[in-house]
C-alpha positions as CSV (number, residue, x, y, z in Angstrom):
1,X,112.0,111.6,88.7
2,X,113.7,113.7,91.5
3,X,117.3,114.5,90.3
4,X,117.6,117.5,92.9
5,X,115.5,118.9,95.5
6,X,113.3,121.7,95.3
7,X,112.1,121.4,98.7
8,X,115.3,121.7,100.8
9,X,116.2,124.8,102.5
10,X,119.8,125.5,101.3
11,X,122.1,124.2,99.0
12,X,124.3,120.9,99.1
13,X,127.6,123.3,99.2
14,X,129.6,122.6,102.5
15,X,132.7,124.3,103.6
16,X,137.1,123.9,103.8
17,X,139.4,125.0,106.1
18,X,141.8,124.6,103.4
19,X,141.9,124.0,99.9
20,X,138.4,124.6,98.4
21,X,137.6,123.8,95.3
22,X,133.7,123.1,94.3
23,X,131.0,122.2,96.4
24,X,129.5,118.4,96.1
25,X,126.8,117.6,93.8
26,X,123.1,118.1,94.7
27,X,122.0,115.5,96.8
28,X,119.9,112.8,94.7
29,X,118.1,109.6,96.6
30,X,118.5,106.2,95.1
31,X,116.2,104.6,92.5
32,X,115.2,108.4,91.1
33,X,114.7,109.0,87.9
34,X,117.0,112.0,86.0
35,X,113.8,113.8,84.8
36,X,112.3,115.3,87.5
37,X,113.1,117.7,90.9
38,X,112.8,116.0,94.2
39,X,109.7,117.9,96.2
40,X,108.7,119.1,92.9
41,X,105.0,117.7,93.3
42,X,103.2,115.4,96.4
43,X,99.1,114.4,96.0
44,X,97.5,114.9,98.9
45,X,94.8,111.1,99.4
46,X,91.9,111.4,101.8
47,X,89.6,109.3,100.8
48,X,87.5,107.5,103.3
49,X,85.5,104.1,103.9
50,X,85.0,104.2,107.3
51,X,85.3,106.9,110.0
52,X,85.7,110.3,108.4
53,X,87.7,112.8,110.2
54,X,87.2,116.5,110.5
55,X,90.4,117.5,110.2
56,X,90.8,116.6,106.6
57,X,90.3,119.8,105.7
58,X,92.7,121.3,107.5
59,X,95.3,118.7,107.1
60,X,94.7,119.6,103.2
61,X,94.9,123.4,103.4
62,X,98.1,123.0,105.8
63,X,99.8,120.7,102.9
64,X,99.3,123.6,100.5
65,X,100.7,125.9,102.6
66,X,103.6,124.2,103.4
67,X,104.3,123.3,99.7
68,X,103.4,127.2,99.0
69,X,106.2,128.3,101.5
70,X,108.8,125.9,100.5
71,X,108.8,125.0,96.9
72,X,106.6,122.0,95.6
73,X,103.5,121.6,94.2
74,X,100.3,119.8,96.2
75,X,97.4,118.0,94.5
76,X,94.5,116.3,96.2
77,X,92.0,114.3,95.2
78,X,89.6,111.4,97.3
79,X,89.6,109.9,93.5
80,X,91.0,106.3,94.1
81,X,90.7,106.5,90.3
82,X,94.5,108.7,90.5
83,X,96.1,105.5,91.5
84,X,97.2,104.3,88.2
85,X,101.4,103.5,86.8
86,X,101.1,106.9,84.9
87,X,99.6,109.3,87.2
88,X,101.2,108.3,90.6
89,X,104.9,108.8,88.3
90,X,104.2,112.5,88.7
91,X,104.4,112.4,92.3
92,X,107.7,112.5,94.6
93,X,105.2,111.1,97.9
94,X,101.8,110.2,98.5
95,X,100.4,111.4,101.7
96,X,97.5,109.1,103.3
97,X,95.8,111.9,104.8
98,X,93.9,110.4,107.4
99,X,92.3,107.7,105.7
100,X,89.7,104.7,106.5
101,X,88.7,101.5,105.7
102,X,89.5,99.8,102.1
103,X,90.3,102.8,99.7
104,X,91.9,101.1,96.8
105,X,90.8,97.8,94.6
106,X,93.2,95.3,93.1
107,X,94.2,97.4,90.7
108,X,95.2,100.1,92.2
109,X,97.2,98.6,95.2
110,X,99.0,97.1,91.7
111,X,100.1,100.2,90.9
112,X,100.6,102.2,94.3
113,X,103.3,98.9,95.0
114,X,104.5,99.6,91.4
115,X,105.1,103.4,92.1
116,X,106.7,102.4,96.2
117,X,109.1,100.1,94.4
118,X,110.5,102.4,91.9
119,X,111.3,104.5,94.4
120,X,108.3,106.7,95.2
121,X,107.2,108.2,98.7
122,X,104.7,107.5,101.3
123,X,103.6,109.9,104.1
124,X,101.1,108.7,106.4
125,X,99.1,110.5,108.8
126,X,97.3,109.7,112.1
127,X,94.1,107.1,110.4
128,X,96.6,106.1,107.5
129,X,97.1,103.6,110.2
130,X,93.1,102.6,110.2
131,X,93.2,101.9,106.5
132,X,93.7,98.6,104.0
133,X,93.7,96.2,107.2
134,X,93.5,92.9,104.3
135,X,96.5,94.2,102.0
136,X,99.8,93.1,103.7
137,X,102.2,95.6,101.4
138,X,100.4,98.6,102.7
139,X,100.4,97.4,106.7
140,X,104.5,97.2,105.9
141,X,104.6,100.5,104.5
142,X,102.7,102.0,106.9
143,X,104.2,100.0,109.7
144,X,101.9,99.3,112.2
145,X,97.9,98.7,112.0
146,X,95.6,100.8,114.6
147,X,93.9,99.2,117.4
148,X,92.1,101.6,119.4
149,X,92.7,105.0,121.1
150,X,91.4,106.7,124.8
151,X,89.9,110.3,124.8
152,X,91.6,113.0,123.7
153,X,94.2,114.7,126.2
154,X,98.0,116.0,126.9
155,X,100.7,113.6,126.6
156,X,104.0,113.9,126.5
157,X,106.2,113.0,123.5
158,X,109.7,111.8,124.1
159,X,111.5,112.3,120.5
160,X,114.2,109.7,119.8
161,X,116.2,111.0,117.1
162,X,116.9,114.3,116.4
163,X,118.5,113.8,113.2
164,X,115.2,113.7,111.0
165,X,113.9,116.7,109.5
166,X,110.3,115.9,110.8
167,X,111.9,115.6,114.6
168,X,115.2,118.0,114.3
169,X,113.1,121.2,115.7
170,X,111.8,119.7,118.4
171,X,112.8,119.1,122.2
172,X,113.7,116.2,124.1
173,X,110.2,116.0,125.3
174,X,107.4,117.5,123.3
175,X,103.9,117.9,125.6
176,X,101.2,118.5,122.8
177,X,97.3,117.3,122.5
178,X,95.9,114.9,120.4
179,X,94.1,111.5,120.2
180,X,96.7,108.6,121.0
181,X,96.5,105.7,119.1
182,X,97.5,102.2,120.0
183,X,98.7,99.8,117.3
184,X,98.0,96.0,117.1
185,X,101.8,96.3,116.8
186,X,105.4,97.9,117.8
187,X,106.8,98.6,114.4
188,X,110.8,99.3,116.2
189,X,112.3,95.8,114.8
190,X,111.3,96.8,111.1
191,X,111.3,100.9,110.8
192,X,113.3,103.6,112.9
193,X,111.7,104.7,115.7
194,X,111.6,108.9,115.7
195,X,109.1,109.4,118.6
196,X,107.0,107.6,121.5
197,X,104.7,108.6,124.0
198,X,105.7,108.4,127.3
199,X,102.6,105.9,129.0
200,X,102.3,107.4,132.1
201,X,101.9,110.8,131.2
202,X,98.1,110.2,129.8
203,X,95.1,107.8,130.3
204,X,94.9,104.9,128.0
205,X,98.1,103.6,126.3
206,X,98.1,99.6,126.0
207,X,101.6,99.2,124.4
208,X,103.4,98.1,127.8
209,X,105.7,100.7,127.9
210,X,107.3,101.1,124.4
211,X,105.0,103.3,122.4
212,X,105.6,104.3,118.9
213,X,104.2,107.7,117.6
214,X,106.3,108.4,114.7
215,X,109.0,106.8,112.2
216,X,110.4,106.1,108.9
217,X,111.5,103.5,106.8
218,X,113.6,102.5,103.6
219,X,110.6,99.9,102.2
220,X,110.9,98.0,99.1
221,X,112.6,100.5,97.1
222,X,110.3,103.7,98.5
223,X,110.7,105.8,101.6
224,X,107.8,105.8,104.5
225,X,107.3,108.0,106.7
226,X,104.3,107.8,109.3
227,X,102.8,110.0,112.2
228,X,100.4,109.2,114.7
229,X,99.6,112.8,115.6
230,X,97.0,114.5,113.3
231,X,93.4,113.8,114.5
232,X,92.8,117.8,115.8
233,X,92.2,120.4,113.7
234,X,94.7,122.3,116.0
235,X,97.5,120.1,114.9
236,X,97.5,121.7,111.3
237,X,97.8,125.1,112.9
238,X,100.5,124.3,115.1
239,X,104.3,125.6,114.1
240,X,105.8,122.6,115.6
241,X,103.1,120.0,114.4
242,X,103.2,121.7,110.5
243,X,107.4,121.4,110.3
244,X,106.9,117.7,111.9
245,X,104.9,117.1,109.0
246,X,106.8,119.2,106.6
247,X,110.2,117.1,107.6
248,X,108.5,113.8,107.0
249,X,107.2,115.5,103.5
250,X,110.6,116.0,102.5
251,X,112.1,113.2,103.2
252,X,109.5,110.5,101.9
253,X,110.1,112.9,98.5
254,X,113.6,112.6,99.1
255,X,114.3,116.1,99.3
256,X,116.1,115.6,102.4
257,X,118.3,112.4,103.7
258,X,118.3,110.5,107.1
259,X,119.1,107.1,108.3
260,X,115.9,105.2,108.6
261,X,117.3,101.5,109.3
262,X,115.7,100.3,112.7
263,X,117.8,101.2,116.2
264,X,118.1,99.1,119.0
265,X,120.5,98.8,121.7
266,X,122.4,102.0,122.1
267,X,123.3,104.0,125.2
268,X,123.3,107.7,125.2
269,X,127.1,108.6,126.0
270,X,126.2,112.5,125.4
271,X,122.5,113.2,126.1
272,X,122.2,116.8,125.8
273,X,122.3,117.5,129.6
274,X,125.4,118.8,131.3
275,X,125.5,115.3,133.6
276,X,126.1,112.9,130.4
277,X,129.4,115.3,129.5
278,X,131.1,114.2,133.4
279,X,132.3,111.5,131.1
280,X,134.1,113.2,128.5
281,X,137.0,115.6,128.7
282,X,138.7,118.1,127.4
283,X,141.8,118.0,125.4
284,X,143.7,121.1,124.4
285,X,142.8,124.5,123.4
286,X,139.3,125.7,123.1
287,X,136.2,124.0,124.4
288,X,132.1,122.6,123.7
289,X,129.4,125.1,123.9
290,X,126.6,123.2,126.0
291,X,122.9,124.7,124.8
292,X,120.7,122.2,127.2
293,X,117.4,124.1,125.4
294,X,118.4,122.2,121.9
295,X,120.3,119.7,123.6
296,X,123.4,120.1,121.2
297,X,127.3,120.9,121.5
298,X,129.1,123.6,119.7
299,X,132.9,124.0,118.9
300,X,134.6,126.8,120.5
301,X,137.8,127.4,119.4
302,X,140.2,124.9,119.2
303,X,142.4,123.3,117.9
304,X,141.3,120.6,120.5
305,X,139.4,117.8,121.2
306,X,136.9,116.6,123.8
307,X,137.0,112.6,123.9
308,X,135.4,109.7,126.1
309,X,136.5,108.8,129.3
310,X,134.1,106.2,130.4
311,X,134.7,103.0,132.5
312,X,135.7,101.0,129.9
313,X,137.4,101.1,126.3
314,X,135.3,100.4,123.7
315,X,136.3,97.4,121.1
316,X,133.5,96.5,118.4
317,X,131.0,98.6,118.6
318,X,129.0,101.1,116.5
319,X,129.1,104.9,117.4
320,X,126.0,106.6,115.9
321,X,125.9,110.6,116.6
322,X,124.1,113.7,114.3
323,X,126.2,116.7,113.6
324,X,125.3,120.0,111.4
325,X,127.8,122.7,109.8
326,X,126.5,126.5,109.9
327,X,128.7,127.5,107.2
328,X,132.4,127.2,106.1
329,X,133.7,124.7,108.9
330,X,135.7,122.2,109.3
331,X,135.4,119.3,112.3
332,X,135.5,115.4,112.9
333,X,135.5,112.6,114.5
334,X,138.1,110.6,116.1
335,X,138.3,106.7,117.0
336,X,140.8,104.4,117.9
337,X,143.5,106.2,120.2
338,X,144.7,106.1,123.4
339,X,143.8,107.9,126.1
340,X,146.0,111.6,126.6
341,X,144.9,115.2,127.4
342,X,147.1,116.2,123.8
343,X,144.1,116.6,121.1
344,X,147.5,115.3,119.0
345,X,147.8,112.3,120.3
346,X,144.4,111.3,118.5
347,X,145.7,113.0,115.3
348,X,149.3,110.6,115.3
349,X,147.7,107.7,117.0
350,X,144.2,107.4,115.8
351,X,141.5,108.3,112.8
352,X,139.7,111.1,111.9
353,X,136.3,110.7,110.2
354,X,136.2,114.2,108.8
355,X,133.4,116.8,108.5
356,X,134.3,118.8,105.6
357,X,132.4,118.8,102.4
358,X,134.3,120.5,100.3
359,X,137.9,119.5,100.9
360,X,140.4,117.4,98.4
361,X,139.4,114.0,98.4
362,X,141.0,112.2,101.5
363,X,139.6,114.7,103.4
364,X,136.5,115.7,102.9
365,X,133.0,114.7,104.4
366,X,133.0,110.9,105.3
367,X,136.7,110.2,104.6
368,X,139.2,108.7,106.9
369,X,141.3,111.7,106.7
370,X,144.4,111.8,105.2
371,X,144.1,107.9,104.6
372,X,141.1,106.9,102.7
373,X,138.2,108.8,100.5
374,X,134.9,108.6,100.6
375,X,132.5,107.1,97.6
376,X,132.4,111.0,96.5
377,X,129.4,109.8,94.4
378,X,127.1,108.1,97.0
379,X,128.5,110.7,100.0
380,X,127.3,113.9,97.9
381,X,123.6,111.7,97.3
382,X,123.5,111.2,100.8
383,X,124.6,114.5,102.5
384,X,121.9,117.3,103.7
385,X,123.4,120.4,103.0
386,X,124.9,123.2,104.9
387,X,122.1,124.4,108.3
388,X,120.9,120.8,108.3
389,X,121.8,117.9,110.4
390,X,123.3,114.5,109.3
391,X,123.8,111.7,111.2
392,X,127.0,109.2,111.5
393,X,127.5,105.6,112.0
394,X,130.9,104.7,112.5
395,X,131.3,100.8,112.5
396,X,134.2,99.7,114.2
397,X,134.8,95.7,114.4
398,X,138.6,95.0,114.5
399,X,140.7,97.1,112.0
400,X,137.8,97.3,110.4
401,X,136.1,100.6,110.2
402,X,132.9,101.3,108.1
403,X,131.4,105.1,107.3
404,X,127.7,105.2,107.1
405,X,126.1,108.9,106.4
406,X,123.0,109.1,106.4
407,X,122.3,105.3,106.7
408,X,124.4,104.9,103.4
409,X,127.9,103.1,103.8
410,X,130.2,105.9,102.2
411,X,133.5,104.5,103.6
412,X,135.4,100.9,104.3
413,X,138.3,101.2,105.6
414,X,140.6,98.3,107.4
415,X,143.8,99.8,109.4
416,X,146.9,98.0,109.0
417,X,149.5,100.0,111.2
418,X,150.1,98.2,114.6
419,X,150.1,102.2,115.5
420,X,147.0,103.1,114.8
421,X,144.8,100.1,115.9
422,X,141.0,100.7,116.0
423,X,141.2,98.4,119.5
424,X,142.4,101.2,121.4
425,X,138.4,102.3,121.6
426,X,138.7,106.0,122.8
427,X,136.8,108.8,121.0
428,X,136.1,112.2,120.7
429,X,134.8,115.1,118.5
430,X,137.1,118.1,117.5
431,X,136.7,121.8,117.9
432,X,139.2,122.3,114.7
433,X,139.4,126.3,115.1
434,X,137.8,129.8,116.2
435,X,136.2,130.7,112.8
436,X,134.9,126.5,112.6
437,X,131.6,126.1,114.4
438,X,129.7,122.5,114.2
439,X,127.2,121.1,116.4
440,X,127.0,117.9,117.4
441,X,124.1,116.0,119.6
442,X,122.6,112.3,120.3
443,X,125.8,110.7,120.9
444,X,125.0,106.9,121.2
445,X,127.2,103.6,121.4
446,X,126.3,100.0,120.9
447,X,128.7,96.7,121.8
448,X,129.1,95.1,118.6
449,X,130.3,90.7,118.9
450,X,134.0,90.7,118.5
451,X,135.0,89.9,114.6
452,X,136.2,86.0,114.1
453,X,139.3,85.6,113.8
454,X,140.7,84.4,110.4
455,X,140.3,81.1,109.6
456,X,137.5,80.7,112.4
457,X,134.4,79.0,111.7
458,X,134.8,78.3,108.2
């Protein structure tokens, strides 16, 4: 199944300041089969045992239309009878399209774990939550069990991560209608948390504060994806609702790529508002385009840098921030220099983590540049293409500095000059030129325990 992915907007092919040769292979997720597109074909489950909502319909027609306008193929059935080894391998995802009560027997959960584990999709929506309450796999999938919901009426949305394509088009705060569930659980220590409502902007919330609405997870081999929006009819004709769904479609099929491991503990350094950049300045030429609407920075110009002045350096820690090329550009990343207003001081002193997906080797996307390659091989299955976000982890712990793309570790890399030492915690991001535009938003940064020192505790 799913060697390349019909349903993605562009192509994988990313662009050199210098030196271009070919672009990187077609992104492919992990555990897929050769045989078969990713996006190529979803089923469409709405089978219900208890409460049956009125929506289904619409949720239906909106999946067709979505897979009409961008590439793949929707089947649906309320037949648990399609929930065998053979049937559910023609499938990139499942979506639980607002179902109830206990759908599947023995059997069939058999073979929906079966298909999960080799590396199949689940997209659940709104009651997928009120669903299969006595089989534990399919409360981990799904992440958290409903509990019970207040009339329907306005809330506000606060979206956590931008760099998913079910959460990428939307603002900082999304005010939409709907029925709000609560869940008998907070799913944020086992799945990545996309969105949560803000409690105090509706009647009825019982999660003490930290409320969960949508997010994804890497389970058991599979991809899930899960939203608790859904219950109106109105949701399947909204533009912003329809591409929610539509991003958690494509990546539960694997058509697109984000990291999905569970966050905790970070602190916005960059924010999207003009207050968070008082921090950061500017070194050399050129500048950052501040758009507060999208909450993103663009290069300007360059070649410069704008890096981190905060209170304190930073020495273990793990710097997470999305970024997204618009065409043939070139920018980076750099950690581990000292503090100067020369954007060259970085370059001799520091590391570059380079954005660049079609450059030689040691530096293209995800290398350490001019020092260490990427995995070429697990960087091109893990990069979104040109027009779509990806999101960084850069690990640093010592001289110890580890790549992540997409949630996938691409790059491990341990310094050994005394002149470049990782300790010196500054960062920034580079505006590499006039004719190189990248965007960059969500810059976050968690204190990581120092590394032992050799020999200790052993």
């Amino acid at each position: 199944m799913r060697a390349s992915a019909r349903i993605a907007t562009a192509t994988a092919a990313a662009a050199v300041l210098i030196g271009c040769v070919s672009g990187p292979a077609a992104s492919k997720p992990e555990g897929k089969d050769e045989g078969r597109q990713a996006g190529e074909k979803v089923l469409v489950f709405s089978k219900t045992a208890g409460f049956r909502h009125d929506s289904i319909p619409d949720g239906i027609a909106a999946v067709k239309e979505l897979g009409a306008a961008n590439g793949f193929t929707v089947d649906a059935t309320e037949d648990a009878k399609a929930f065998t080894a053979k049937n559910l391998a023609r499938y990139d995802a499942v979506i639980w399209l607002s179902t109830t009560g206990d759908v599947l027997d023995a059997k069939q959960q058999s073979a929906f774990e079966g298909y999960i584990k080799q590396g199949g999709g689940y997209v659940g929506v709104h009651a997928a939550a009120d669903t299969e309450y006595d089989w534990p796999f399919y409360g981990g999938l799904a992440g958290a069990y409903f509990q019970s919901h207040p009339a329907i009426q306005p809330a506000k949305v606060e979206v956590e991560d931008h760099g998913h394509p079910s959460t990428a088009h939307l603002p900082g705060v999304w005010d939409r209608t709907d029925e709000w569930y609560n869940y008998r659980s907070n799913p944020r220590d086992r799945a990545h948390v996309l969105a949560s409502l803000d409690e105090s902007s509706y009647s009825g919330g019982s999660m003490a504060g930290d409320h969960p609405i949508a997010w994804c997870q890497d389970y058991r081999g599979g991809r899930s994806f899960y939203t608790g929006s859904g219950h109106t009819k109105e949701s399947f004709a909204d533009p912003a609702y329809r591409t929610h769904l539509l991003g958690g479609i494509r990546w539960a099929a694997g058509a697109a790529q984000a990291d999905c491991r569970p966050e905790k503990g970070y602190t916005p350094i960059f924010d999207g508002t003009a207050k968070s950049l008082e921090s950061w300045k500017q070194a050399g030429p050129g500048s950052f385009e501040l758009n507060e609407g999208d909450g993103t920075l663009k290069t300007v110009g360059g070649m410069g840098m704008l890096w981190y002045d905060g209170t304190k350096e930073l020495g273990s820690y793990s710097l997470k921030l999305d970024w997204r090329m618009d065409g043939d550009d070139n920018s980076g990343i750099f950690v581990g220099f000292p503090p100067s207003d020369d954007p060259w001081s970085a370059v001799n002193n520091g590391y570059e983590i380079q954005i660049d997906a079609t450059d030689v080797p040691e530096k293209t996307t995800g290398s350490v540049y001019g020092f260490k390659s990427a995995d070429l091989k697990k960087r091109d299955k893990a990069l979104n293409p040109v027009g779509e976000w990806n999101t960084y982890e850069l690990r640093v712990e010592g001289e110890r500095l580890r790549i992540y793309l997409n949630g996938v570790k691409i790059n491990d890399f341990t310094n050994t000059d005394p002149a470049r030492s990782l300790k010196d915690g500054h960062l920034g991001i580079q505006n590499h030129g006039a004719d190189d535009q990248v965007s960059f938003r969500d810059i976050r940064v968690k204190d990581l325990p120092a590394p032992a020192a050799p020999g200790v505790g052993r």
